[in-house]
N, C-alpha and C positions, 0 to 999 in steps of 0.2 A: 330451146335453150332454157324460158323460163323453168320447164318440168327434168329438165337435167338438173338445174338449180333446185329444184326443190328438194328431187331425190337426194342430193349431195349432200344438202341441209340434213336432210332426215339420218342418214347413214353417220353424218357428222357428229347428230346425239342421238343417234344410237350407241355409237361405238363405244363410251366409255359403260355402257351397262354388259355390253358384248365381251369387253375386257374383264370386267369385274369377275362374272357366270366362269370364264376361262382359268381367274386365279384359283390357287391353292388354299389353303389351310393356315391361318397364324395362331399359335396358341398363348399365349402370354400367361408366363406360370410364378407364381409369388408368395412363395412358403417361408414365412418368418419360422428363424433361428437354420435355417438349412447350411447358411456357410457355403465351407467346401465341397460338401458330400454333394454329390451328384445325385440325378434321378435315373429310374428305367424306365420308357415308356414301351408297352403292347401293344403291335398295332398288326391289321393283318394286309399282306402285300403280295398279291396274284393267289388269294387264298392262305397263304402261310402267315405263321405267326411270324414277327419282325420287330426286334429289340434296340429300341435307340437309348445311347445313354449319353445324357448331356450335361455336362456343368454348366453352374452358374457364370454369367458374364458381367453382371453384378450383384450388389450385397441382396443375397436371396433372389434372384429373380433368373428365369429362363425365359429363352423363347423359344417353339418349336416351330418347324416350316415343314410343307408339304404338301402332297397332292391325294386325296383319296373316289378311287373313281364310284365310289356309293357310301352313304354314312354306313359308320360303324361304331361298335365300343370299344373307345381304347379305355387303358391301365394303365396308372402311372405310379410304382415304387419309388419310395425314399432310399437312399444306398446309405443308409446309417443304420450302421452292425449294433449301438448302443441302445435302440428298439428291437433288435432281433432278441425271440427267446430260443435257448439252448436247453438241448436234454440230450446225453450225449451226442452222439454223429446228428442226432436230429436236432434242425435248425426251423423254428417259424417266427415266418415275419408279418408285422403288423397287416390290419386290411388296408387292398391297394385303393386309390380312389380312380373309380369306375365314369367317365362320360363320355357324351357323344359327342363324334367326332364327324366336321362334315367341312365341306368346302367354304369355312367364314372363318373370321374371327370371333376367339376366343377367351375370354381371361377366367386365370381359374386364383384364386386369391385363400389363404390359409395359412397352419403352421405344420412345422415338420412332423412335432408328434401326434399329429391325429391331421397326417396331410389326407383320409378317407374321406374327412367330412368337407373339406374345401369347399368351398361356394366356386358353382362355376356359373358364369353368366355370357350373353349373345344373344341378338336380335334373331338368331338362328330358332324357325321355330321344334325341331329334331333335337338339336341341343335342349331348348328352355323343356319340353314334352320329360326329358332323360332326366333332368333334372330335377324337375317336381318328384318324381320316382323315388329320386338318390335324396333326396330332400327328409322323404317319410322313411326310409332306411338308413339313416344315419345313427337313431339311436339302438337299432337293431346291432349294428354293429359295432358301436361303442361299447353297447353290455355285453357281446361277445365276445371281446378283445379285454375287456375286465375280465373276465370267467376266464378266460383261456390264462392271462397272466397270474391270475390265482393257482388255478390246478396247474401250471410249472413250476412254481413256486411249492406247493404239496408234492410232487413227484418228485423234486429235486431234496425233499427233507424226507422220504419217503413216509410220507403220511398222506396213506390212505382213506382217510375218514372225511365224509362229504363228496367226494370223486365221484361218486355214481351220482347223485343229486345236480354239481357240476354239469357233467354231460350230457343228464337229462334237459337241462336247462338250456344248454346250446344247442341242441337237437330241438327245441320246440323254437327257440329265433332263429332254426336253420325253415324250419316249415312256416313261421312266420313270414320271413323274406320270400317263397318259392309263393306265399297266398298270394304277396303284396304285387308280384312280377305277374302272375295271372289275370289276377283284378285290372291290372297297367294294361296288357295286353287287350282283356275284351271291351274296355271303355277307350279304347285310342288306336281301332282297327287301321286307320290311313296313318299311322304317325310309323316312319322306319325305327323308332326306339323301337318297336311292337316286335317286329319282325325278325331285328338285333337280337332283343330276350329270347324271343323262341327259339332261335336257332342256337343258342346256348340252354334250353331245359329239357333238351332229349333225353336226358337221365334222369330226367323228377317225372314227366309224364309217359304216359302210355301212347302206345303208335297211335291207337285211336284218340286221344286228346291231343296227338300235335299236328294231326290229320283236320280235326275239328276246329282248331283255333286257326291253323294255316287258313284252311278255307274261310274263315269268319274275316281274312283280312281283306283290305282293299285291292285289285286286281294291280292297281296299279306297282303295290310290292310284291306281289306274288310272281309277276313276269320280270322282277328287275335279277339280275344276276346273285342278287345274297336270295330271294326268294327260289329260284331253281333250285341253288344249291341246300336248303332248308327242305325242300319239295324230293331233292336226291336222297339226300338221308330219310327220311320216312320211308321212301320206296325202298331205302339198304336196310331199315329197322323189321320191314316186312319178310326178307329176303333171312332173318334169322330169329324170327317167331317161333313160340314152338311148332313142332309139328316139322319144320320149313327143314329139307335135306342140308349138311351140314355142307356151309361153303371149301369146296377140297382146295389143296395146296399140296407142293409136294420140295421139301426142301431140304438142304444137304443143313445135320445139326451137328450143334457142338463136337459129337466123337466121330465125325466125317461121316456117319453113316446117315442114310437119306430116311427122311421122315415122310411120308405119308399118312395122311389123316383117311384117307377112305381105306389103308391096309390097314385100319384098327379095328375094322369094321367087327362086330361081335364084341368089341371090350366097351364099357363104358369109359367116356373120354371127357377131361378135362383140360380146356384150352384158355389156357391164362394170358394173356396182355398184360406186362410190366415190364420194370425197369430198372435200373441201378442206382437212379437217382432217387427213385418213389420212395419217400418213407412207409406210408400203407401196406405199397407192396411187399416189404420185407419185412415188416409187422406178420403179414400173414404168412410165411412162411413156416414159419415155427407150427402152425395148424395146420398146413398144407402138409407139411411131413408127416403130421400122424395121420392124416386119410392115409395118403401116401402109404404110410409100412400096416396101416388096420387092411387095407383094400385090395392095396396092388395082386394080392395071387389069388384076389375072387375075381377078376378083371377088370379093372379100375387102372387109368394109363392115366396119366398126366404130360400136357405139351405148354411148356414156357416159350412163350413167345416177345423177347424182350424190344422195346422200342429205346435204344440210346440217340435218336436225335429228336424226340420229343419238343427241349429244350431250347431247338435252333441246330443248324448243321455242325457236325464233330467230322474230324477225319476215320476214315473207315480203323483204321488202327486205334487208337481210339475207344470205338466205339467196341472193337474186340477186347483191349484191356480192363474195359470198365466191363463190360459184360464177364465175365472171365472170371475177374476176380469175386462179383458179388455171385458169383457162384458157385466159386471155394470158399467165400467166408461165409455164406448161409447155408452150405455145405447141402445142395437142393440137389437127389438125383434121379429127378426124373430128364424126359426128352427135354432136350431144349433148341431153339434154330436162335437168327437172330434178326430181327427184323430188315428188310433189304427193299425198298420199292422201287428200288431197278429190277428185282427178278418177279416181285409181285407184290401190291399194295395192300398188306394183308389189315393194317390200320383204317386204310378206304372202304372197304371189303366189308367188313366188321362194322364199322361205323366205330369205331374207339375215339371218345370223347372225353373219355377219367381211366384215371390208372387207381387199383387194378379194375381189369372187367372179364369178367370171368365166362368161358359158356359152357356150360355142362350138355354132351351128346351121349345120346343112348345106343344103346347095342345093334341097334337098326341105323346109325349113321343118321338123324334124325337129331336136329336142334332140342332140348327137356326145357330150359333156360338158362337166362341172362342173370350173372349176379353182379353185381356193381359195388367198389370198394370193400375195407375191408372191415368185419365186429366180428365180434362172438356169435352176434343171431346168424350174419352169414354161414359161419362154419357150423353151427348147428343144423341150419339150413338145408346145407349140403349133406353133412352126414347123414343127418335122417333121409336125405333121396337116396342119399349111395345102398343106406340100409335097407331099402325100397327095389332098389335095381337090380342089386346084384345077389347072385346066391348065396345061401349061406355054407358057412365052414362043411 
């Protein structure tokens, strides 16, 4: 009886730690001047991205509740349009503030117009790890967000002059940030912030550097479930290296007739991933069309591959309308299908992680390369290989 009592004892304070390890996630959010305007928060739920938007329930203040079954990085948007900049249809919004998200309490404490840099604080140590990170990146992205609100400001008065200097300058706090997340990564191998970054820099590093840093981290992330999945895309990055046969599809497009990527075989093929909503992607259009009318009858084929639920699930009509139209009004006439992963996950497949991403196949049905969003150098890029592959006039 004594040792039944004792067990009873024992399991009796245990249980309020057994309870605790079982709760969810409290965020407690607190951005002076916010008012009414609600927020967005990023979070991802069985792997998908998942958008919660929550008003305040008092003067500035939210709280969010939840359950997440591995830390992650959420995002959390300010919904005030009077920080958005405008350039016609194109819309950017300020930076989101980036922390990590795990089964504790959280308070994140700030103001609305610069809710990026909030101070977020928890005895969590995957929080406080994210934090220090987001700590030394804040003023990265403050001069960013100045430069960007300058050059809208010069575009909207159409004054060009400085623009290039501009962009050069947010291009080197873009490479400053991707040093700063590297550095994070190889000094903080057992910390899940580690493992969160990387699986978000498939597009800055090479397979072999995320192969390299994967393997540098602690087993114990590497076998948890956001590790497989980090460990899957490497092996899908492998799967469309050059060299690597061109993953086939075969899909009914835009003018009902059926697209296959292995009947192109002898043309050189450009396989684009975008969208309707993508600013970039329709920036490069306008470039796209003149390969397009320079190339097409050396044989040079273009296949748009548009993703409209990118954003979070649309109704399939929808998702036809918006595709539809942005491609009568960017008046684009190469192939086009529309992305469907009930018939086949060509986004998984691909590994598409930014829009656009582009993969240029050669006349042997063979991966050339990966181009990733959209500039000038790209499309230079490109042309000089088109100039390279295909024959002349």
């Amino acid at each position: 009886m004594k040792r039944i009592a004792r067990i009873s004892f024992f399991i009796c304070m245990l249980s309020p730690f057994l309870a605790k390890a079982q709760e969810g996630f409290t965020v407690n959010i607190r951005l002076k001047g916010l008012g009414t305007n609600g927020i967005r928060i990023y979070h991802l739920v069985n792997g998908k991205t998942k958008l919660d938007t929550l008003k305040p329930f008092l003067k500035d203040r939210i709280v969010w509740k939840g359950r997440t079954p591995e830390p992650q990085i959420a995002r959390i948007e300010v919904l005030d349009t009077t920080q958005y900049l405008y350039l016609g249809k194109a819309v950017l919004m300020p930076p989101q503030l980036s922390f990590m998200l795990t089964n504790c309490v959280i308070d994140i404490e700030g103001t609305t117009t610069e809710a990026y840099s909030a101070k977020v604080s928890s005895r969590d140590p995957d929080v406080q790890a994210y934090e220090w990170f987001h700590r030394s990146d804040v003023p990265l992205m403050t001069e960013s967000w100045s430069l960007q609100r300058e050059m809208n400001l010069k575009m909207k008065n159409t004054d060009t002059l400085g623009i290039g200097s501009i962009k050069d300058r947010i291009n080197l706090l873009r490479k400053k940030n991707q040093s700063l997340r590297s550095a994070f990564i190889d000094k903080h191998p057992d910390a899940f912030a580690s493992l969160c970054m990387l699986q978000n820099m498939g597009l800055i590093f090479t397979n072999e550097q995320m192969s390299a840093k994967f393997n540098g981290l602690d087993q114990r992330l590497r076998t948890s479930a956001t590790g497989l999945i980090v460990e899957q895309r490497i092996e899908s990055n492998r799967n469309t290296a050059a060299g690597k046969p061109v993953i086939p599809f075969r899909q009914e497009g835009i003018d009902g007739q059926m697209i296959d990527v292995n009947a192109l075989a002898g043309k050189v093929v450009l396989i684009d991933f975008w969208g309707s909503w993508c600013v970039p992607c329709r920036k490069s259009h306008p470039s796209m069309k003149e390969l397009y009318a320079a190339y097409k009858d050396r044989g040079f084929e273009i296949i748009g591959i548009a993703n409209e639920v990118a954003g979070g699930p649309k109704p399939r009509d929808t998702q036809q309308r918006n595709w539809h139209k942005a491609i009568e009004d960017d008046g684009i006439p190469w192939k086009h299908i529309l992305y469907d992963p009930d018939l086949s996950d060509l986004v998984k497949a691909y590994d598409i992680g930014a829009y656009p991403t582009k993969f240029l196949v050669g006349s042997d049905g063979r991966f050339i390369m990966r181009i990733l969003g959209q500039s000038e150098q790209n499309h230079e890029l490109l042309k000089k290989k088109l100039e390279e592959l295909l024959p002349p006039r």
